[in-house]
N, C-alpha and C positions, 0 to 999 in steps of 0.2 A: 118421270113426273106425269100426272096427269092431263098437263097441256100437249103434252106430244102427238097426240090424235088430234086436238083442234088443229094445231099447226098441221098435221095432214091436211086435214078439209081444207083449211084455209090457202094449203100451195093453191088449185082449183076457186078461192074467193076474190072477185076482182074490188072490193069495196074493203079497202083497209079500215073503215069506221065499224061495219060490222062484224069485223074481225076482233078486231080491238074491244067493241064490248062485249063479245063472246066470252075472251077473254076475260073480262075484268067480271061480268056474271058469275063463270065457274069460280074466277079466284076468291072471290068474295063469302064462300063457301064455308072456309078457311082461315081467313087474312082482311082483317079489314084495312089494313093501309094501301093507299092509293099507291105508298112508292111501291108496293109489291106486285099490285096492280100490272105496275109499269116494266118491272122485271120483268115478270110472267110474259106483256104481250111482247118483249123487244125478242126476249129467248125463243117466243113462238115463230115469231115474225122471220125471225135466224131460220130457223125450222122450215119453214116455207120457202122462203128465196132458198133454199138449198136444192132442198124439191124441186122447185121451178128451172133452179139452172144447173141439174144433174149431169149436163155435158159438158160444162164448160169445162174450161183444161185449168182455170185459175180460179174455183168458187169458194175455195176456206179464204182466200185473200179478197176477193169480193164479199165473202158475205159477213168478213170482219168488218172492212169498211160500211156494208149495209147494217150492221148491229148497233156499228159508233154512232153513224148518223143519226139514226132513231133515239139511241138513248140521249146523243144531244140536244135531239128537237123538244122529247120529253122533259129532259132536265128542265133546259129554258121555259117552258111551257109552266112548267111546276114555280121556278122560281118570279114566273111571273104574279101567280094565283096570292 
């Protein structure tokens, strides 16, 4: 996919908002729906935190849990709108 290079950068981005519309900029390209949007940056997000914690001995189980939580922050988020 072609988010897999922002999620590079992004390991190195301390601002998840402008991550996030980096994100949703590229995908818009594309896909105009917001849920996709929302795929794109949770998968990128995944992508980074992996990066970020390349040594841990436990990161597929961590950055499953860091994938859930986003995509449920999002969901609620959405189903708030």
């Amino acid at each position: 996919m072609r988010v897999t290079p922002l999620a590079v950068w992004a390991a190195e981005c301390d601002d998840p908002a402008v991550h996030r519309e980096l994100i949703k900029t590229d995908t818009e390209l594309s896909h105009g729906s917001p849920l996709v949007h929302d795929v794109c940056y949770v998968y990128s997000a995944t992508i980074a935190f992996l990066i970020r914690n390349a040594n841990e001995s436990n990161r597929f189980n961590s950055a499953l849990e860091y994938a859930n939580k986003l995509a449920c922050e999002h969901c609620s988020a959405r189903e708030q709108d």
